[in-house]
C-alpha positions, 0 to 999 in steps of 0.5 A: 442796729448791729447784732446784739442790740435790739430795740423793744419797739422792733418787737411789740407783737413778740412779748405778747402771745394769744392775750398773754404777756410773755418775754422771750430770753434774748430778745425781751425788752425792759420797757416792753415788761414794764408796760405789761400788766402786774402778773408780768413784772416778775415773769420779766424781772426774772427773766432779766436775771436769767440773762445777766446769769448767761451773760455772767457765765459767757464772760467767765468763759471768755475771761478764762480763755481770756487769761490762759497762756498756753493752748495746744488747738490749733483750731479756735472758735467762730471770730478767733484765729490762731496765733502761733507766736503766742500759741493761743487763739486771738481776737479777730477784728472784724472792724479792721478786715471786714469792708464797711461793717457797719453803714448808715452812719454807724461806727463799728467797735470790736469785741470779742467773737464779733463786733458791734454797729453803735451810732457815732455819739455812742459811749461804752462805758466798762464796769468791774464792780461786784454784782449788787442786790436786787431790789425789790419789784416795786422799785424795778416796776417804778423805774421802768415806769419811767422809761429808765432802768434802775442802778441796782437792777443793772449793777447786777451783772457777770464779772469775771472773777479776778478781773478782766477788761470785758466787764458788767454795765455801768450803773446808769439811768436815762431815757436813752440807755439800752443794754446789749447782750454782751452788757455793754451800756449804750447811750445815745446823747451825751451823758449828763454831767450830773450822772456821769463822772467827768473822770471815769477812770476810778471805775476802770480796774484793768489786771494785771499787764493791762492798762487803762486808755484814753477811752476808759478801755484796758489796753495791753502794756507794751512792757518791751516799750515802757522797758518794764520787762527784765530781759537780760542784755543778751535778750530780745523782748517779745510783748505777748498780751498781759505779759512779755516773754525773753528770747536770745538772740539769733545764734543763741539757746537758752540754758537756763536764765542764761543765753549760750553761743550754739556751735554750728560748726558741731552739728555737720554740714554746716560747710562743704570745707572749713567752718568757724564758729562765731558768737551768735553766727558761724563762717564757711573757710575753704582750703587754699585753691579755693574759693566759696561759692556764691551761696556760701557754703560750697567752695569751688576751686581757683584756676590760679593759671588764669586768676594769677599765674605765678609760673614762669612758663607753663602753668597747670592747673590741678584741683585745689592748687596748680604746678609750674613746669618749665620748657626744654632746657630749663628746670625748675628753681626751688621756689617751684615757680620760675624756672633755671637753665639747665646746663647741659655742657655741665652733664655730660662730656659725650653731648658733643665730639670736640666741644659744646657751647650752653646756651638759653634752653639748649646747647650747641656743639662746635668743631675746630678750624677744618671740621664741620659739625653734622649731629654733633659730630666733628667731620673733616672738611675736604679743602681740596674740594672746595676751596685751596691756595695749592699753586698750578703745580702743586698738588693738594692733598686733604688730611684731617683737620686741613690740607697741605700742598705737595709738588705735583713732580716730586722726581729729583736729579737723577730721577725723573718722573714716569708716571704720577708721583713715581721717579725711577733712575735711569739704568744708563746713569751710572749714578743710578747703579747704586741709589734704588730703582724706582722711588714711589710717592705715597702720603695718608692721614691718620687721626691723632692719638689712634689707638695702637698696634694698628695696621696702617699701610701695606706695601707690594710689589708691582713686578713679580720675578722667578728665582728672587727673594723679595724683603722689606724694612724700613730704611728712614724715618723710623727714629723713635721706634714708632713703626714696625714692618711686618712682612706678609707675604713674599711680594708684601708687607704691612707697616704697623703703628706701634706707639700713639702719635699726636698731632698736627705732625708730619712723618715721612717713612721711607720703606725699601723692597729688596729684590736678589736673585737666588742664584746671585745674578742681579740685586736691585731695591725700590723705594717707596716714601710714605709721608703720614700727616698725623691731625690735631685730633682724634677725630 
């Protein structure tokens, strides 16, 4: 037998004490009472009231804790536990966690605060009706007599006001029927179809939120399932015991009856960035040139450089973007990714001395036919150093930008040649008496277009005579006014570029030294022809 239940034959010794007959509260027996002597009846009917009283009393307590919705204990009696959805105390059921609760063959049952160890064939039958009358000794005694209880003694009992599913004992008889503490009727056999209904379902009054179930039991009415409940379309149905209760949905608050989108993206730090609110929800954004991370909330920048480079040439990264640079020589279009050739003939006339050729990133400088470049600089190639198409008697002579073959014996009849390029007239000759001494040969090259006064050649004497007057001009080549003799001395003189000259052209200037004794004895002059070569450049 399982707690609660105890059988009158497991206690002869203990209604009797010392000759008495006496019943204990809790553990008296109706058949025990019912054969004790006449003074015993009432002691014992007596004592049955005071039980159903107690037991009337508990199941108040119960029903009422039953019923309230609101606990603020966290703590709960012994075979409850704490539910925090429904912030009350619940039922445990012992059946369900509890390893083989009952053994021998008994079945276990749930009940409230415990449970109960009942044999297989056992039926448990739930009455709400008002207490009854009590009747009188005589019939009490005549159905203990029996071996039965009497209707009217058992309806008795401690029902709930306002109804409840833990209710008083049904009103039944027979050999077999025992009562528990907690007023349920126990019956061993199958009833008898003359005293039990076959529908014992007008006996079951369930309140409200309850229903009644296969095994005459109140059970709780999913009202989320049957779709009895009046949530709004914007809510979710939570069934609570009895009732049900209509929450909003994730993302949601109630106002009122209504369910209004809460802002998350109002109350910071949602996201690291950028957060966008949605209807129930809300989304991180991150700024461009970057991305979120893996939990959603933190935005990394992007390495554009290696995800997706975009730049023509060289790319940098910088946080939240990146910048293209381009390699000397080019620039930056203005799309700020692809780069253009910078033309560098274009910004400035000064990168090369003659001429500058563009090219992809760069520039070169290139010179005229007899020039060479060095550092952007046009210098003059020797040809007659390298390489010349003078013949064995000619002699070459380099000028800027090229070079020109002269003869190696420039003397002319009736000069001959004394010694390099220098012819004299014989004094025995007498056409000599009249043409100069000496004539010397002499050849420079100036650049073209030289800045000018300028000083470009000095002639001297080579002989030095007492008593002579020593004067210098120019006796050809002078036409256009383009050279000046300035004498410098008494024995030199400086001839002068006066006018600017452009070449390529050639100038042959013949500048005389006149020589007269100063007390008259002799006159003679020397010659000396000068051949300028003017370049095709200023350089």
């Amino acid at each position: 037998m399982s707690r609660g239940v105890r059988s009158a034959r497991e206690l002869p010794g203990q209604c009797q004490e010392r000759g008495k007959w006496r019943c204990v509260v809790s553990e008296c027996d109706l058949s025990a009472c019912a054969s004790a002597r006449v003074t015993s009846v009432g002691i014992c009917k007596f004592t049955m009231w005071k039980v159903l009283f107690l037991t009337m009393l508990t199941l108040a307590l119960v029903k009422s804790q039953d019923t309230e919705e609101t606990i603020t204990y966290t703590q709960c009696t012994d075979g409850y536990e704490w539910d925090p959805i429904r912030q009350q105390c619940k039922d445990i059921d012992e059946c369900d966690i509890v390893p083989d609760a009952c053994k021998g063959g008994m079945k276990c049952v749930n009940h409230y605060g415990g449970y109960l160890c009942l044999p297989k064939t056992a039926q448990i039958i739930v009455n709400n009706e008002q207490p009854q009358q009590e009747t009188p000794a005589a019939e009490a005694a005549s159905g203990a007599s029996t071996g039965g209880v009497s209707a009217s003694s058992m309806a008795a009992s401690g029902v709930v006001p306002g109804g409840g599913f833990v209710a008083s004992a049904a009103a039944v008889v027979g050999p077999e029927v025992q009562t528990g503490r907690n007023n349920f009727v126990i019956r061993r056999n199958p009833a008898d179809p003359q005293r039990i209904p076959s529908n014992p379902s007008h006996r079951i009054q369930c309140p409200a939120g309850y229903e009644q179930s296969e095994h005459n039991l109140c059970q709780d009415i999913d009202e989320c399932v049957t779709g009895t409940h009046n949530c709004r379309a914007d809510q979710v149905c939570i069934n609570l015991r009895g009732s049900f209760t209509c929450q909003c949905l994730p993302g949601y608050q109630k106002r009122g009856e209504q369910c209004v989108d809460i802002d998350e993206c109002a109350v910071p730090p949602y996201c690291q960035q950028r957060c966008v609110n949605t209807p129930g929800s809300f989304y991180c954004q991150c700024s461009p040139g970057f991305q979120l991370a893996a939990n959603n909330y933190t935005c990394v920048d992007i390495n554009e450089c290696d995800a997706s480079n975009q730049c023509a040439q060289q790319c940098y990264n910088i946080l939240g973007s990146f910048i293209c640079q381009c390699n000397q020589g080019y620039e930056l279009s203005s799309d700020r990714l692809n780069c253009e050739d910078i033309d560098e003939c274009r910004t400035s006339n000064y990168l090369c001395q003659y001429q500058c050729v563009n090219e992809p990133g760069t520039f070169s400088c290139m010179c005229p036919q007899g020039y060479q470049e060095v550092n952007r600089i046009c210098q003059d190639i020797n040809e007659c150093e390298t390489t010349n198409e003078c013949r064995e008697d000619e002699m070459c002579w380099n000028y800027h930008g090229g070079f020109r073959c002269y003869p190696r014996n420039p003397c002319q009849d009736p000069y001959i040649l004394t010694t390099e390029n220098r012819c004299i007239c014989p004094v025995s000759n007498a056409i000599c008496r009249e043409l100069p001494y000496s004539i010397a040969y002499r050849y420079m090259s100036i650049r073209s277009d030289r800045a000018v006064p300028s000083d470009i050649f000095q002639i001297q004497a080579t002989s030095v005579f007492t008593n002579t007057i020593n004067t210098f001009r120019i006796k050809s080549g002078n036409e256009n006014g383009e050279f000046y003799l300035r004498q410098t001395s008494a024995v030199s003189a400086m001839l002068v570029l006066v006018k600017p000259l452009s070449g390529p052209r050639e100038y042959i200037v013949d500048l005389e030294m006149l020589m007269v004794s100063s007390i008259g004895t002799f006159r003679t002059s020397s010659l000396l022809r000068l051949t300028i070569i003017v370049g095709p450049f200023s350089f």
